[in-house]
N, CA, C and O atoms as a GROMACS GRO file, in nm:
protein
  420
    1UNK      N    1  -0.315  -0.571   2.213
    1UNK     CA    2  -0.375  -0.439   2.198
    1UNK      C    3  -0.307  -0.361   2.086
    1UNK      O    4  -0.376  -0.325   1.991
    2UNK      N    5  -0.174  -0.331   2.089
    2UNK     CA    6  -0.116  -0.297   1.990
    2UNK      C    7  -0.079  -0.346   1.822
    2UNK      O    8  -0.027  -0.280   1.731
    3UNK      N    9  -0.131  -0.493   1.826
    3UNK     CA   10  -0.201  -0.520   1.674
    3UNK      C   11  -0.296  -0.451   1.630
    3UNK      O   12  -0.302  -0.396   1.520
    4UNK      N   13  -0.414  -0.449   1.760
    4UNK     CA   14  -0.545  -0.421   1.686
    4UNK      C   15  -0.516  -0.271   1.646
    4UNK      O   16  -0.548  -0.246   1.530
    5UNK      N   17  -0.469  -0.176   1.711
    5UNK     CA   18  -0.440  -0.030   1.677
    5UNK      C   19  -0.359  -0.020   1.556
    5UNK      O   20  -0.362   0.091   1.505
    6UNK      N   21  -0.267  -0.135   1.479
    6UNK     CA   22  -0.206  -0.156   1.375
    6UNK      C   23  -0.298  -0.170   1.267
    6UNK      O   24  -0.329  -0.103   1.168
    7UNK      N   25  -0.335  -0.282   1.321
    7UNK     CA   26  -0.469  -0.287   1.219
    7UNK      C   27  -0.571  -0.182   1.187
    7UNK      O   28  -0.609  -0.180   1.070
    8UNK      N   29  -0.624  -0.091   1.272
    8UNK     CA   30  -0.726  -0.010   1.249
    8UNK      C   31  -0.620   0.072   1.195
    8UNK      O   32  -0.672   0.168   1.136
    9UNK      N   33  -0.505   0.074   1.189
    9UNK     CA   34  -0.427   0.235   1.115
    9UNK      C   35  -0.401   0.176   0.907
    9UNK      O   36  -0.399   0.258   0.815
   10UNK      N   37  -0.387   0.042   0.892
   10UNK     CA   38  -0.418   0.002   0.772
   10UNK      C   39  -0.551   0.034   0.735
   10UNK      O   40  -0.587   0.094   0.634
   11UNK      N   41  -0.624  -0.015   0.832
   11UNK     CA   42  -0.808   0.018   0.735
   11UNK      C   43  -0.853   0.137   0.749
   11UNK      O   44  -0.967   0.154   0.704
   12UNK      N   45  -0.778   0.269   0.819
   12UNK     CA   46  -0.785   0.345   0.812
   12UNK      C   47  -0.729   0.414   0.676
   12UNK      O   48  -0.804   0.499   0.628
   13UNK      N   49  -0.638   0.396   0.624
   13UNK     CA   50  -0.591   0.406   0.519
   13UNK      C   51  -0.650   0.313   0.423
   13UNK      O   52  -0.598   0.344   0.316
   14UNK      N   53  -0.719   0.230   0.407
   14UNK     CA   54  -0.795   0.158   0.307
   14UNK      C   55  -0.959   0.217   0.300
   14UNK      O   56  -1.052   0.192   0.224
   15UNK      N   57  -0.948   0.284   0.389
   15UNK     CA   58  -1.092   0.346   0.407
   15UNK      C   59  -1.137   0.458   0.390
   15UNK      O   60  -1.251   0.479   0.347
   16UNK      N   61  -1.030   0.569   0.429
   16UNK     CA   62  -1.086   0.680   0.467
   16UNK      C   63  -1.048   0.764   0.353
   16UNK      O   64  -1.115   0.867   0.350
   17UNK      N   65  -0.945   0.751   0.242
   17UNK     CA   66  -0.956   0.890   0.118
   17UNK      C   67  -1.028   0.835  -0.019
   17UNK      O   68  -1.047   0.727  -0.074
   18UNK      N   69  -1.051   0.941  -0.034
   18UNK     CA   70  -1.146   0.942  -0.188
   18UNK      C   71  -1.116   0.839  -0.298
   18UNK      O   72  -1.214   0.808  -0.364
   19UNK      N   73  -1.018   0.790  -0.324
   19UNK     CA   74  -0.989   0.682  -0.443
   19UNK      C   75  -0.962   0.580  -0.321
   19UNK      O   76  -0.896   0.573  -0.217
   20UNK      N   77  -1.050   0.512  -0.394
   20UNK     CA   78  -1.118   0.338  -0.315
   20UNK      C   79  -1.043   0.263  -0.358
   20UNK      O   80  -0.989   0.179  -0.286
   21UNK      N   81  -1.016   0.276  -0.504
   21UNK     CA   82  -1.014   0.149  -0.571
   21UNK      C   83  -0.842   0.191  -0.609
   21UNK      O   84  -0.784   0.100  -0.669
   22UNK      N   85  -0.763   0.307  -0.582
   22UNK     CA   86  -0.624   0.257  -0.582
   22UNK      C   87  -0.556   0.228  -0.458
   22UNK      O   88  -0.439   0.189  -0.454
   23UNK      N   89  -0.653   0.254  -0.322
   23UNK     CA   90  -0.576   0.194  -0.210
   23UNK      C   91  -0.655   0.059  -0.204
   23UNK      O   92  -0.613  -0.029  -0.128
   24UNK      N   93  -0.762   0.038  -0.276
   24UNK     CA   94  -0.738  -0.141  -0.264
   24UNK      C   95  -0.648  -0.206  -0.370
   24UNK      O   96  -0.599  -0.316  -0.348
   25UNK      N   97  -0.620  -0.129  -0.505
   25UNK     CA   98  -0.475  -0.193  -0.588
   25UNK      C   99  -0.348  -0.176  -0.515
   25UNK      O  100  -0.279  -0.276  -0.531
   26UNK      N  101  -0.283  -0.075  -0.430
   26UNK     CA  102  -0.192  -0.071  -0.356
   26UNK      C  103  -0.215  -0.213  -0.273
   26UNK      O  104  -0.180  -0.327  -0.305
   27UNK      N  105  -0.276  -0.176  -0.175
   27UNK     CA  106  -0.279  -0.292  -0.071
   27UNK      C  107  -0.271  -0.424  -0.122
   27UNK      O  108  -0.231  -0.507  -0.040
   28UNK      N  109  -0.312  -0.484  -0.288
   28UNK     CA  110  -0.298  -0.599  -0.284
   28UNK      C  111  -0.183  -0.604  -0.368
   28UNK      O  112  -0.131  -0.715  -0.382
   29UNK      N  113  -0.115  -0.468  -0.449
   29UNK     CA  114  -0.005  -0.515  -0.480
   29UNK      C  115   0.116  -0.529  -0.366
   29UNK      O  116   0.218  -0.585  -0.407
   30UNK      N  117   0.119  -0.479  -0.210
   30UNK     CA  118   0.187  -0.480  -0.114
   30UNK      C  119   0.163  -0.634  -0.087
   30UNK      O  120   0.266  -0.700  -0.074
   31UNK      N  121   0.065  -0.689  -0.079
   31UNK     CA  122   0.021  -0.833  -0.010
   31UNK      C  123   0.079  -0.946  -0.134
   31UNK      O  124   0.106  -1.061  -0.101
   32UNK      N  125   0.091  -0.912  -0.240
   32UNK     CA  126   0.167  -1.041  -0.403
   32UNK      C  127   0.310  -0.920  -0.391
   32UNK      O  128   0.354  -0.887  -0.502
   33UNK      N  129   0.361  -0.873  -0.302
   33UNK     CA  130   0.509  -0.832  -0.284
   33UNK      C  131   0.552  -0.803  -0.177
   33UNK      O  132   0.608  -0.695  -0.155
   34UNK      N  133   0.534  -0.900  -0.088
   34UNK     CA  134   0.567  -0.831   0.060
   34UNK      C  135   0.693  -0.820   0.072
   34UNK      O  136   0.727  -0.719   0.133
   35UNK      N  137   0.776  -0.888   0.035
   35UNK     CA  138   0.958  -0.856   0.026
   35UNK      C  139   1.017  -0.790  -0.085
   35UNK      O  140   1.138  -0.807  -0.100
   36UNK      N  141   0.962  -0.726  -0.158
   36UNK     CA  142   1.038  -0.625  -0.267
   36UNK      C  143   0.993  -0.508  -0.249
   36UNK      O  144   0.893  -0.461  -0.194
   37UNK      N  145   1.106  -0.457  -0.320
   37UNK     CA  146   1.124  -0.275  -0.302
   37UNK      C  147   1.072  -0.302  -0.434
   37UNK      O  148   1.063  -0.406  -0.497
   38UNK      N  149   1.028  -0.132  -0.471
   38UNK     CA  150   0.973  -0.073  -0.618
   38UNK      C  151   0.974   0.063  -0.615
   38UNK      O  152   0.939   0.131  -0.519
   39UNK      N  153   1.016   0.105  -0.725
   39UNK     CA  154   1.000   0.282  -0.761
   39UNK      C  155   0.891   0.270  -0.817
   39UNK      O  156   0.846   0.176  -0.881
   40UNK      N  157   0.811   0.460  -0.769
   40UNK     CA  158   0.681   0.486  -0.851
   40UNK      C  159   0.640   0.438  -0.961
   40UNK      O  160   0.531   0.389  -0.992
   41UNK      N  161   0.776   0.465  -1.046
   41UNK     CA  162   0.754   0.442  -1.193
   41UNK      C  163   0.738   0.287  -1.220
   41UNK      O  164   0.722   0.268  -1.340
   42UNK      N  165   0.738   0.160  -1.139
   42UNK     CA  166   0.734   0.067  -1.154
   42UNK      C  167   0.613   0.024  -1.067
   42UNK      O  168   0.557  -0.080  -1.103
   43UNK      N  169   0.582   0.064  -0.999
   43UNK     CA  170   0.444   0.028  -0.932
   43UNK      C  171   0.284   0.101  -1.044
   43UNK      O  172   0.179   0.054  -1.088
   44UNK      N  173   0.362   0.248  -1.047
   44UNK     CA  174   0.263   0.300  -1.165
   44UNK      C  175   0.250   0.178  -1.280
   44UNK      O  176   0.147   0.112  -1.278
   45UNK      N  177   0.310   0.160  -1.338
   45UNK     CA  178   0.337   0.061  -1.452
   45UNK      C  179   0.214  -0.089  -1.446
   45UNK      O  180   0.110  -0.105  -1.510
   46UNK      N  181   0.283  -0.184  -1.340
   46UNK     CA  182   0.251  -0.287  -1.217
   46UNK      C  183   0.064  -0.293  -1.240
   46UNK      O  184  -0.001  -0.383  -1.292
   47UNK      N  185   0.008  -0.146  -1.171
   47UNK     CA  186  -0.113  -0.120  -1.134
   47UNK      C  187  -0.181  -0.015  -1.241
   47UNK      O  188  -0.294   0.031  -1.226
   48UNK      N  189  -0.114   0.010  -1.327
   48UNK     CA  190  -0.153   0.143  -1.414
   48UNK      C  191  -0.252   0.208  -1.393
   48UNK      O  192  -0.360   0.205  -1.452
   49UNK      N  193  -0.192   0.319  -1.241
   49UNK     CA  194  -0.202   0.445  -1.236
   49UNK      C  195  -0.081   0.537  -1.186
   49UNK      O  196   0.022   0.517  -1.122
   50UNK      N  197  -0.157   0.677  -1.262
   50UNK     CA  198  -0.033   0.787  -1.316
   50UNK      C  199   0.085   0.757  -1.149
   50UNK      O  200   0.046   0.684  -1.058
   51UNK      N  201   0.188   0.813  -1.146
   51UNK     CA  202   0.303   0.873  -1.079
   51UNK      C  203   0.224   0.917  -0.982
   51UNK      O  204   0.201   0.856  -0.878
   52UNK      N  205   0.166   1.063  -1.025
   52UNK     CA  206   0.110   1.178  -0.945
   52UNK      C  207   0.019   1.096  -0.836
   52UNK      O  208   0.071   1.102  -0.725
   53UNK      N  209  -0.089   1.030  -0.840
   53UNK     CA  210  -0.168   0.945  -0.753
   53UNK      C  211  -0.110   0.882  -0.700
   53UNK      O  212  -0.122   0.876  -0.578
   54UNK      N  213  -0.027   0.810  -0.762
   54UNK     CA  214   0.053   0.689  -0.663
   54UNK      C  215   0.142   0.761  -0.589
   54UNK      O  216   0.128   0.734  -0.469
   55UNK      N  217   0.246   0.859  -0.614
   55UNK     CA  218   0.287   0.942  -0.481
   55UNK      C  219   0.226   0.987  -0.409
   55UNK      O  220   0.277   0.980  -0.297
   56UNK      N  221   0.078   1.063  -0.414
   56UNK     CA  222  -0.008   1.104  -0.255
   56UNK      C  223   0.004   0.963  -0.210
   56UNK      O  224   0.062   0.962  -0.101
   57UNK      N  225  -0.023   0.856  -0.246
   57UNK     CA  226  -0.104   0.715  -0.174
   57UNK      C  227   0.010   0.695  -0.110
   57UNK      O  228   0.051   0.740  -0.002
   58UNK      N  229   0.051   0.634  -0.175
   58UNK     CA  230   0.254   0.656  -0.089
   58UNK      C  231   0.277   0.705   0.001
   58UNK      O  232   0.307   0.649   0.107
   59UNK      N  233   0.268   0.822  -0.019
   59UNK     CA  234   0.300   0.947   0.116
   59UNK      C  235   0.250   0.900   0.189
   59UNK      O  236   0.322   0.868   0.283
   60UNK      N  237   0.071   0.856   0.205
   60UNK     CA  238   0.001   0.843   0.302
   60UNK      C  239   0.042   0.734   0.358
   60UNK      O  240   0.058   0.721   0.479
   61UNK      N  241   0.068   0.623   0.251
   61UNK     CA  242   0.098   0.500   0.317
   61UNK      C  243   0.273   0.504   0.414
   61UNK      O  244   0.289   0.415   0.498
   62UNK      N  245   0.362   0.584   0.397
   62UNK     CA  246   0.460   0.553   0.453
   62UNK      C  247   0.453   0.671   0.596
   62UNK      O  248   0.528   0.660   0.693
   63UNK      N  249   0.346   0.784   0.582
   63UNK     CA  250   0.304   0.874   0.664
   63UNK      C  251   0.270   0.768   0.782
   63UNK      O  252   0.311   0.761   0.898
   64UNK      N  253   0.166   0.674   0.699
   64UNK     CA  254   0.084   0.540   0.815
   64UNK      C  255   0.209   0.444   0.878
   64UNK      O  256   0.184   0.352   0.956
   65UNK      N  257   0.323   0.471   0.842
   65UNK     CA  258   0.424   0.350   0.890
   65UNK      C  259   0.372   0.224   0.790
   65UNK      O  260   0.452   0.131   0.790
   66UNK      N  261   0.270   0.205   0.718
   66UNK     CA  262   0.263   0.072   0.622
   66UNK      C  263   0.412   0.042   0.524
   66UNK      O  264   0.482  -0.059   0.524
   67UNK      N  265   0.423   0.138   0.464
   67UNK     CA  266   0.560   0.141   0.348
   67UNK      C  267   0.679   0.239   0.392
   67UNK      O  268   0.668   0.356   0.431
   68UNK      N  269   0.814   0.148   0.373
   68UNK     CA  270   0.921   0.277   0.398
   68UNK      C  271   0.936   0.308   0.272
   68UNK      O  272   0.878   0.264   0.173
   69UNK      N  273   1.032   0.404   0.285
   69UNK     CA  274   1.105   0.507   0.138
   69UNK      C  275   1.216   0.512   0.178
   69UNK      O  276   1.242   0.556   0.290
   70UNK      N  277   1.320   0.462   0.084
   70UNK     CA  278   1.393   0.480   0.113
   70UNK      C  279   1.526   0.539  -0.033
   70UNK      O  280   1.561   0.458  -0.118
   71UNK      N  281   1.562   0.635  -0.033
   71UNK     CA  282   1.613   0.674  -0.157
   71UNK      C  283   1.784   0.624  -0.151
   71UNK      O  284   1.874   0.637  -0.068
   72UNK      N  285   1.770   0.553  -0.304
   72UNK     CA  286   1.906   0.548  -0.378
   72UNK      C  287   1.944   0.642  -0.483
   72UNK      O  288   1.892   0.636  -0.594
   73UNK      N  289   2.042   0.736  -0.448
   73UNK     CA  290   2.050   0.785  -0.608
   73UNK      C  291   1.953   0.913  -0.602
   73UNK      O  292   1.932   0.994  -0.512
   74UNK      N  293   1.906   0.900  -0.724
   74UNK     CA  294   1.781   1.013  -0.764
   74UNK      C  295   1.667   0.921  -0.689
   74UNK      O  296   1.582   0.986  -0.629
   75UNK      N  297   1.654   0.786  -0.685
   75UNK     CA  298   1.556   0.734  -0.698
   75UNK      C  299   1.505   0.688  -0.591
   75UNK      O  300   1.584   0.624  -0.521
   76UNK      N  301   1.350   0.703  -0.535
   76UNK     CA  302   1.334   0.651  -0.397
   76UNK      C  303   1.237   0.531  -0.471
   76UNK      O  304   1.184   0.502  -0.578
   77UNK      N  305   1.255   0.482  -0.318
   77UNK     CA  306   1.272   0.298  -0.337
   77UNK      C  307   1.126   0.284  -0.201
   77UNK      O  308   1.128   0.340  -0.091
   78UNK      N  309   1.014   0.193  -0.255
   78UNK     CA  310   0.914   0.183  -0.168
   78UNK      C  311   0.896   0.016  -0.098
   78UNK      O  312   0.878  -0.066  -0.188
   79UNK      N  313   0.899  -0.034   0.017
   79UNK     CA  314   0.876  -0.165   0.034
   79UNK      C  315   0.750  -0.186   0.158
   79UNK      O  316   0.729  -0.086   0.226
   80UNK      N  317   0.700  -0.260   0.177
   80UNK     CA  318   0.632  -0.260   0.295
   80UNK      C  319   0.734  -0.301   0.404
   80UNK      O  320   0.832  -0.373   0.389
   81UNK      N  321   0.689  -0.241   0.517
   81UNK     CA  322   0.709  -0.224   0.657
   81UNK      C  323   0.773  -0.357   0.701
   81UNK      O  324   0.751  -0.459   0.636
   82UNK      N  325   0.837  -0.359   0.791
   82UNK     CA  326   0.928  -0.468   0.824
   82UNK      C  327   0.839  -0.542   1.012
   82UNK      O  328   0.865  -0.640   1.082
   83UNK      N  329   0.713  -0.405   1.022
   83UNK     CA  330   0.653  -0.445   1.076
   83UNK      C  331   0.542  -0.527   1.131
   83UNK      O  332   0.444  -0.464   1.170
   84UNK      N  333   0.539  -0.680   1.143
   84UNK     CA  334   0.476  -0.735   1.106
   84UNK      C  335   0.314  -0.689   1.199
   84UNK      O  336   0.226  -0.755   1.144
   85UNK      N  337   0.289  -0.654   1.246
   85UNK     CA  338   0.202  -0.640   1.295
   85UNK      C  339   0.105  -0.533   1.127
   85UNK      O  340  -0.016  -0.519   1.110
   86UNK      N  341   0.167  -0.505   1.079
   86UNK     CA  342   0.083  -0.382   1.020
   86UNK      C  343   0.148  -0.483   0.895
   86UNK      O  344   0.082  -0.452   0.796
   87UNK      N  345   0.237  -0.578   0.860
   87UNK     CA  346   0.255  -0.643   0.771
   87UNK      C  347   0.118  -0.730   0.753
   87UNK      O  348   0.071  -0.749   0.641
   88UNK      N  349   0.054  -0.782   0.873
   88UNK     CA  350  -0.006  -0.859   0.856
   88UNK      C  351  -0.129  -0.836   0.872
   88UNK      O  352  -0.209  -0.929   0.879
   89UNK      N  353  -0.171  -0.698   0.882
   89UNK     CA  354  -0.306  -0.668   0.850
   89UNK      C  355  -0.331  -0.606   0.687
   89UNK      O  356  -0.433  -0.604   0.620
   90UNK      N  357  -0.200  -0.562   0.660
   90UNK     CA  358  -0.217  -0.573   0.478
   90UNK      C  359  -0.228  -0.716   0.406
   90UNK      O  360  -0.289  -0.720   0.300
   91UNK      N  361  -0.168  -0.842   0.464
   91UNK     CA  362  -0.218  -0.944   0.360
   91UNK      C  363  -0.340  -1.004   0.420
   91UNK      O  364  -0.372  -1.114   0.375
   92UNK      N  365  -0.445  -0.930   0.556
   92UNK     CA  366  -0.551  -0.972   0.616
   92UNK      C  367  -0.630  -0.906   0.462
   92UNK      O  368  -0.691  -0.971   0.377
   93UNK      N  369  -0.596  -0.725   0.466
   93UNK     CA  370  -0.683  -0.704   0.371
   93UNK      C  371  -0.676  -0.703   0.215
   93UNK      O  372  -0.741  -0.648   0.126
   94UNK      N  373  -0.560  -0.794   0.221
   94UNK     CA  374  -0.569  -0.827   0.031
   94UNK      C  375  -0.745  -0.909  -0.003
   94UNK      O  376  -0.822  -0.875  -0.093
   95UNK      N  377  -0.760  -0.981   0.066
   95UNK     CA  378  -0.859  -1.013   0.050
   95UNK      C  379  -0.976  -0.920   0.003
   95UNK      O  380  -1.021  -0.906  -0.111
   96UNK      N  381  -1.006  -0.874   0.097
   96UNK     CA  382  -1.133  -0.750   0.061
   96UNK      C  383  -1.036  -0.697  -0.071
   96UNK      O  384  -1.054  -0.739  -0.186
   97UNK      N  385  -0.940  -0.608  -0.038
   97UNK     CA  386  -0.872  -0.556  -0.155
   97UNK      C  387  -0.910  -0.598  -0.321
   97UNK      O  388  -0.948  -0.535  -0.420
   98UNK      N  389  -0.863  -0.794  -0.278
   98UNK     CA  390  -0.910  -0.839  -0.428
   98UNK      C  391  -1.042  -0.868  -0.466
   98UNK      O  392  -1.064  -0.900  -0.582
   99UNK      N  393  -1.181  -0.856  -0.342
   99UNK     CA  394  -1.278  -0.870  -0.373
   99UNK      C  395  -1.323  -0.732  -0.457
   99UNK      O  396  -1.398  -0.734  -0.555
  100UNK      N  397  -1.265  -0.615  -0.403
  100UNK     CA  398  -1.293  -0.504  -0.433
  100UNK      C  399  -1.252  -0.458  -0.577
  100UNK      O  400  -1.316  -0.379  -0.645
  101UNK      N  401  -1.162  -0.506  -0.605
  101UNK     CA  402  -1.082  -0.476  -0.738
  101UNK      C  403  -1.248  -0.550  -0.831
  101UNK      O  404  -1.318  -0.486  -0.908
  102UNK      N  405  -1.275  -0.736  -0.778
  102UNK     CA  406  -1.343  -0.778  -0.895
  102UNK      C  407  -1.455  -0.739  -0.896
  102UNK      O  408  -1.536  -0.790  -0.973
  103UNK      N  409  -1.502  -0.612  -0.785
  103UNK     CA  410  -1.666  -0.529  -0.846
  103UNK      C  411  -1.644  -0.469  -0.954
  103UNK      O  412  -1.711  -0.457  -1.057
  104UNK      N  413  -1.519  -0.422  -0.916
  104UNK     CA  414  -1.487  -0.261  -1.020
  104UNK      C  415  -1.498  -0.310  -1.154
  104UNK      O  416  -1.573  -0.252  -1.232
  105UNK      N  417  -1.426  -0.420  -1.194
  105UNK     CA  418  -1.428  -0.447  -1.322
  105UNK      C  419  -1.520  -0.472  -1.395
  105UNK      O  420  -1.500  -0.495  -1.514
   0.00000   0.00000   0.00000
């Protein structure tokens, strides 16, 4: 029971805010990095979009328990969740994710 409520809190976040197409680039850059950390400025880079976007998505995503934050320094540090239950409904939806990416293009 408590997968499936994991799961609906990822596709809830793949679903429900206005930019489609950078929480399906998030989600599949989380699913080709499930064990590395990254700063904004390197995920911005990664997926090229601005800072500013990729911190709301962020927020939301570590708001969702999907990604922690964790700061070194000046610099905070983003990885996915150590939880596999919600680990493993992000590399369920890389899939759609990467189907979604190859409409856009």
């Amino acid at each position: 029971m408590m997968e499936v409520m994991e799961g609906k809190c990822v596709a809830h976040f793949a679903g429900s805010r206005s930019d489609e197409h950078l929480r399906a680039e998030l989600l599949a850059f989380w699913s080709r990095h499930p064990g590395d950390r990254f700063t904004v400025g390197v995920i911005s880079y990664a997926i090229d979009h601005s800072k500013l976007e990729l911190n709301k998505a962020l927020k939301l995503l570590a708001e969702a328990g999907i990604v922690n934050a964790s700061t070194h320094g000046d610099l905070i540090f983003y990885n996915l969740t150590a939880d596999e239950a919600k680990r493993r409904s992000v590399l369920d939806l890389s899939v759609v994710g990467q189907d979604s990416l190859q409409s856009h293009r």
